[in-house]
N, C-alpha and C positions, 0 to 999 in steps of 0.2 A: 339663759332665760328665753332667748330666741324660738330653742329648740320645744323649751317648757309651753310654751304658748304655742307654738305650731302643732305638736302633739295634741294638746288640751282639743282644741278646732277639730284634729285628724279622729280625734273620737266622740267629739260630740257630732260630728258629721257621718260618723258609721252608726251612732246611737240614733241619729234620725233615720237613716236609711234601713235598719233594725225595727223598728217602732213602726215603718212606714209600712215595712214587712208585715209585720202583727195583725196587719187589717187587711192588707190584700190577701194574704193567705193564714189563715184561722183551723188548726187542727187540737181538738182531745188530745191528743197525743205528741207536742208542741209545735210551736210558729215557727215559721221560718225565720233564721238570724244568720245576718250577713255582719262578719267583724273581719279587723284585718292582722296578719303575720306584723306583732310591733317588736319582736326582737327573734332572732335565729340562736339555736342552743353553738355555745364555741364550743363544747366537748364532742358534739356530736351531729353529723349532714342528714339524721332522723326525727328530730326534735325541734318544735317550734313554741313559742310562746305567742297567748290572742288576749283578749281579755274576756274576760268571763260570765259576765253578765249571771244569766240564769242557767246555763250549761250544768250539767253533769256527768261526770265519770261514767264514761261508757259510749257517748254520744259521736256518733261518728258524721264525717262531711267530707268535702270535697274543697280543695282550693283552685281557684279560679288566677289565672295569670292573665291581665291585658295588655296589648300590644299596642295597640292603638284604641283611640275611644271609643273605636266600631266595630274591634275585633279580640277578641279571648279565647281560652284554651284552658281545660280544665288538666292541670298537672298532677297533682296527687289525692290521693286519698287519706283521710287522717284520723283520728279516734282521740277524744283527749284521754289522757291518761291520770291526772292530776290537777286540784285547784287549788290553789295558793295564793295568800297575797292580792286575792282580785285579779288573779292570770290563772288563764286554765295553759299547760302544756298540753301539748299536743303530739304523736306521733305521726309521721306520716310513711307512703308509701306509693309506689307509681302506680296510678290510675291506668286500670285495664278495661274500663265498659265501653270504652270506644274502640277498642284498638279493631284495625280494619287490615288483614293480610296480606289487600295487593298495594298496600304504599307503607312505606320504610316509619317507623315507629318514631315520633322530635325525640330529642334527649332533654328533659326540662326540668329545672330544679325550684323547689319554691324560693323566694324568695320575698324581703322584707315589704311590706305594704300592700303584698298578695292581700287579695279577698279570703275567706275559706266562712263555706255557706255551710250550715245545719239546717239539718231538718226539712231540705227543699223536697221530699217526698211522702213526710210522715202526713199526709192526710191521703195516700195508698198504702191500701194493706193485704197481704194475706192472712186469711183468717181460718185456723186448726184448729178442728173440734171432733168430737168423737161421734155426735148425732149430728141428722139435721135440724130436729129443733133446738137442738142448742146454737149450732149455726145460727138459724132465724134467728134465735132470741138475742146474742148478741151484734148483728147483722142489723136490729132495731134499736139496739140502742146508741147507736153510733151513725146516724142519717150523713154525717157531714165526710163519714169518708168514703174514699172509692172503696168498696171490696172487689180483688181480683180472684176469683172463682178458685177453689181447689183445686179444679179436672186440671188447671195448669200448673199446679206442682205434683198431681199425680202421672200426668203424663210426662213430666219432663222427668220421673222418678222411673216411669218406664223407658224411656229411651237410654238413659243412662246405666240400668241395669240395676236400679236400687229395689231394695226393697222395704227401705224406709225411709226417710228423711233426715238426715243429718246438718251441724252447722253449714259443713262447706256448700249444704242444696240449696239452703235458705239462701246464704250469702249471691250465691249465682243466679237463681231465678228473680232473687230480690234484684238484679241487677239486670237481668233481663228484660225485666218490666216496670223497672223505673219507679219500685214499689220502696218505701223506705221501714216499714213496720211489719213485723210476725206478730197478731196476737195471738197467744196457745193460752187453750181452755187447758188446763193443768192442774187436777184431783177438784177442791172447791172453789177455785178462784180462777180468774182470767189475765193473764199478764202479755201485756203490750212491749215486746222486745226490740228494741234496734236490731234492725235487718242483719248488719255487718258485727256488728262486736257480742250479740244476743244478751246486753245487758239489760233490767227492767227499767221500762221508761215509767211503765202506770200500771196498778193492779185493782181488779173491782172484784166484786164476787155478785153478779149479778147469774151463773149461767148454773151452779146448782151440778146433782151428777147424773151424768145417761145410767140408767139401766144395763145392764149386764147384757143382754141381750141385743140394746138398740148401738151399740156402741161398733161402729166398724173399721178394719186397717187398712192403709193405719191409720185412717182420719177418713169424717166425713167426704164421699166427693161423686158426682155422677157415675163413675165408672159400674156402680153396680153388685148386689154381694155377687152374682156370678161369675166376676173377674176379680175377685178379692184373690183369689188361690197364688195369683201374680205377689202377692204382699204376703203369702202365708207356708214359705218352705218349713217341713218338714223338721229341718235343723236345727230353724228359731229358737232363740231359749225365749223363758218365760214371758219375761219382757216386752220382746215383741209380738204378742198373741195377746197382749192387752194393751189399748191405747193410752190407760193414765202410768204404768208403769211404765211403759215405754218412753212416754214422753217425760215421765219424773226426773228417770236416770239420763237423760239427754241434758235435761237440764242442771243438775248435779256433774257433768263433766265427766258421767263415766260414760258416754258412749262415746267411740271416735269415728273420726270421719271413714276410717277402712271397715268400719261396722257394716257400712250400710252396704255395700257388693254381695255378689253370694258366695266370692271364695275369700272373701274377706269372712265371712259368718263361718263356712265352712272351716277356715283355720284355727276361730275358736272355738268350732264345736270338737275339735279335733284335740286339741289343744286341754281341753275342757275334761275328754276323755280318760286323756292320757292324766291327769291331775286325780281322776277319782282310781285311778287304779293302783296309783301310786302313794 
């Protein structure tokens, strides 16, 4: 009964510090929620249980470990997987946005009464569009979040040697910039994705479709049609030489992450060849 009543306290005390969240930081695309690890899975050292609150399948975060009242450490990264019962599971995995080369990496495990925060960045976002007035247009209807500029997932698309965007770009630039949301304008509608898992968090149709013409690859972004040619080999299948198919089939799970290289594209144009002669 002890334990009954101390638990009861241990969440309505994370439900005020949740609530308290709600107002300092206010996102379209949700608030931030701070709950804690109330039981660890026995089958498995990947698997935690929080409580659930308004969470959805897909929703990814980070767990917070404290050491002392002054000092914390972010240990894992997690994505719930399931909700059940008024308990979301959760999976997790080592959190690599910090990790710094010249000092030796903690070995740190979550554990029980951990914090683990959602959502501490969904009011940054990158935002994918195929114009720029579609950009603008959705860029206006959303005042309350940061947008972080295209030119920096087109350039970090050219340093890398992509020539498209795939999940794992998202997931790494999202991580770069402390950015928690992709919204991609995708055929008539706009869907606002978790950064990390690219599940939909919110979908409008406010942005309408670009012109055939106004439409550029693989997304709008400063770089210019005269350095498009960087985004437009030869090889490409159809796909990528259109922005809404391209981004269709990305979303549908047919493109992977080796897609986006150019001897990754070259093995299945190769690939591709050998299939129609066959």
């Amino acid at each position: 009964m002890e334990f009954l009543n101390f638990f009861q306290c241990f969440l309505r005390y994370f439900l005020f510090i949740a609530l308290f969240s709600v107002f300092a930081h206010t996102s379209p695309f949700g608030n931030r929620l701070i709950v804690p690890i109330v039981e660890l899975d026995e089958d498995s050292k990947h698997y935690a249980y929080v409580p659930a609150f308004d969470l959805k399948v897909g929703e990814s975060g980070e767990i917070v470990h404290w050491f002392t009242q002054d000092h914390s450490a972010i240990v894992a990264r997690v994505a719930v997987i399931e909700i059940k019962d008024e308990l979301a599971k959760i999976a997790f995995e080592p959190f690599e946005g910090l990790e710094q080369g010249a000092f030796p990496a903690p070995i740190l495990f979550p554990k029980k009464n951990d914090e683990v925060i959602f959502r501490s960045f969904n009011d940054r976002a990158f935002l994918v569009a195929p114009s720029q007035e579609i950009y603008e247009k959705v860029k206006a209807a959303y005042p309350e979040i940061t947008w972080l500029h295209p030119d920096l997932l087109a350039a970090y698309l050219m340093d890398v040697g992509h020539t498209s965007p795939v999940k794992g770009d998202f997931r790494k630039v999202c991580t770069q910039y402390a950015a928690g949301v992709v919204y991609l304008v995708n055929l008539n509608e706009g869907q606002a994705l978790d950064c990390q898992t690219f599940r939909p968090i919110k979908k409008d149709y406010i942005t309408g479709r670009a012109p055939i013409k106004d439409r550029m690859l693989p997304f709008f972004s400063r770089i210019g049609n005269d350095n498009q040619k960087w985004f437009s080999y030869l090889i490409n299948d159809v796909t990528t030489r259109d922005y809404y198919l391209y981004f269709d089939a990305l979303l549908k799970g047919e493109i992977s992450d080796e897609d986006a290289t150019f001897f990754g594209r070259l093995t299945k144009y190769f690939t591709n060849q050998v299939k129609s002669i066959f």
